[in-house]
C-alpha positions as a Markdown table, in Angstrom:
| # | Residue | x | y | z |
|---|---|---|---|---|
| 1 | Unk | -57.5 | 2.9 | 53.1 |
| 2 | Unk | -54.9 | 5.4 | 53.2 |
| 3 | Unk | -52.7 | 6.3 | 50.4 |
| 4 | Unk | -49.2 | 7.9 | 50.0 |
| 5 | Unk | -47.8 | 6.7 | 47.5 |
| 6 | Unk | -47.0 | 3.2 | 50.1 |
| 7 | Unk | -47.5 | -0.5 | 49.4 |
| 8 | Unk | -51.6 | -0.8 | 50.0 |
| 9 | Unk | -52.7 | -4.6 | 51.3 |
| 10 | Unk | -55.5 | -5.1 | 53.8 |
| 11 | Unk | -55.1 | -7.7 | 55.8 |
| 12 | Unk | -57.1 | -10.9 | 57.0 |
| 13 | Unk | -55.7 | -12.2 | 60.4 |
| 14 | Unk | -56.6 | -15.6 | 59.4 |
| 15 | Unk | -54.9 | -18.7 | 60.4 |
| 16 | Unk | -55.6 | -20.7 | 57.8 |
| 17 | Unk | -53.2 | -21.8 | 55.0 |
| 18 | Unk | -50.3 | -19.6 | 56.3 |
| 19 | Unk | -46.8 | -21.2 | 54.9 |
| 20 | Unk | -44.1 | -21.9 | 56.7 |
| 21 | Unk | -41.4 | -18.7 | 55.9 |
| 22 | Unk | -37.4 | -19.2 | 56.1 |
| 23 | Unk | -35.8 | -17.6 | 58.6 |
| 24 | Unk | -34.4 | -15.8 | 55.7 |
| 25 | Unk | -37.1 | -14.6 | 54.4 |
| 26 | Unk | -39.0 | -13.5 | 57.7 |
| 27 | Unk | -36.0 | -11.4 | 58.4 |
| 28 | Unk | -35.7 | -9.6 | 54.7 |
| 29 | Unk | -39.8 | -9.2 | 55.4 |
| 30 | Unk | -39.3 | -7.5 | 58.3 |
| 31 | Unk | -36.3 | -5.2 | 57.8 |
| 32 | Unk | -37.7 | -4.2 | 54.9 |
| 33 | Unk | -40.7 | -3.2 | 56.8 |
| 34 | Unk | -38.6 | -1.7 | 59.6 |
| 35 | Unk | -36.4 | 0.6 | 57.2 |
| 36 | Unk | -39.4 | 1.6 | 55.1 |
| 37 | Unk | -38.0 | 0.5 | 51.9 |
| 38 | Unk | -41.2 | 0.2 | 49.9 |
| 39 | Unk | -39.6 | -1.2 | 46.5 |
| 40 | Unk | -37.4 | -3.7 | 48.1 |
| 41 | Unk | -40.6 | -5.2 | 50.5 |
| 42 | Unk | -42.9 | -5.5 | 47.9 |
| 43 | Unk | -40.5 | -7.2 | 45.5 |
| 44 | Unk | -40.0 | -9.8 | 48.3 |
| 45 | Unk | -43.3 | -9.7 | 49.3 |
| 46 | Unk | -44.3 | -10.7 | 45.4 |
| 47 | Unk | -41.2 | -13.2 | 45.4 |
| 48 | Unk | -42.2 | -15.1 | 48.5 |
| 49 | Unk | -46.0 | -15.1 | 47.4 |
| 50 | Unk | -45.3 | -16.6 | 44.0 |
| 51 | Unk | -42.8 | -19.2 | 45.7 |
| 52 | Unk | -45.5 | -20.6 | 48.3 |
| 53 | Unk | -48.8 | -20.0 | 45.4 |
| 54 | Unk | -50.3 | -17.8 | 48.1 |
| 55 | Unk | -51.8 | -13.9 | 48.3 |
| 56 | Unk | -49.9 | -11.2 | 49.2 |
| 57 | Unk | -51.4 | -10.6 | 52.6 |
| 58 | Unk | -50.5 | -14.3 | 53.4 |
| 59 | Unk | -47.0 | -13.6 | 53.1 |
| 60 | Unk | -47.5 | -10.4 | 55.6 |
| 61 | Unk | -49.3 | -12.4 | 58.4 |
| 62 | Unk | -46.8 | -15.1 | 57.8 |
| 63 | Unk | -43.9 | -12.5 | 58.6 |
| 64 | Unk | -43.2 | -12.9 | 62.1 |
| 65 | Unk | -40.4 | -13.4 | 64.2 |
| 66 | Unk | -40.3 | -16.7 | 65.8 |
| 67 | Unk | -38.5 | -15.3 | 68.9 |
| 68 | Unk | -39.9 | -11.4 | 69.8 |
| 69 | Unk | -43.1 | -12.3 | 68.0 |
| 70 | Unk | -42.9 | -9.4 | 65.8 |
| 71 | Unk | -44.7 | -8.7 | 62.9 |
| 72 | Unk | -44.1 | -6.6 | 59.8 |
| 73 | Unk | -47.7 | -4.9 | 61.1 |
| 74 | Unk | -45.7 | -4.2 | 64.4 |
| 75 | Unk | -42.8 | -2.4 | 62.5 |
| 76 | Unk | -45.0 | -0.7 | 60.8 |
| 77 | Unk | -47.1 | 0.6 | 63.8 |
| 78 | Unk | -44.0 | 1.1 | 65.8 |
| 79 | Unk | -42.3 | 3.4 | 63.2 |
| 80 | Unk | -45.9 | 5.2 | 62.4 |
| 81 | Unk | -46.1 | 3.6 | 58.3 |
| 82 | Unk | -49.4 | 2.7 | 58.8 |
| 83 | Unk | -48.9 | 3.2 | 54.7 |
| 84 | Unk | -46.8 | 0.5 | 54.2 |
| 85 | Unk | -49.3 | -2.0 | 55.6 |
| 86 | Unk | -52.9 | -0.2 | 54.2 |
């Protein structure tokens, strides 16, 4: 695990039990992600999970754009905040 001071949250690609995320929130998830603001993703992240009774990580893997198929792991990777997601 790395650690710089970033959100930490391993990750379980599993299918199982992922909820069905608004179109608003997928997008907040994923901005957030993209413009590497750490406070404002995990207070969403922490919103979304206590609003569908699910884990953290759930609400990561369920963060992906219907259309491009993007991912906040994707962002992540793509802008090298491999912190953000570890």
């Amino acid at each position: 695990m790395l650690s710089r001071g970033y959100l930490h949250i391993a990750v379980n690609m599993s299918t199982s039990n992922i909820p069905a995320l608004t179109l608003d929130e997928i997008d907040d998830l994923l901005y957030f992600t993209r413009a590497n603001e750490k406070d404002d993703l995990q207070q969403t992240i922490n919103e979304v999970a206590q609003k569908y009774g699910c884990s953290k990580e759930t609400v990561l893997e369920a963060g992906v754009d219907p259309e491009s198929k993007n991912s906040t792991l994707h962002y992540c990777a793509a802008n090298g905040l491999t912190g953000m997601y570890w």
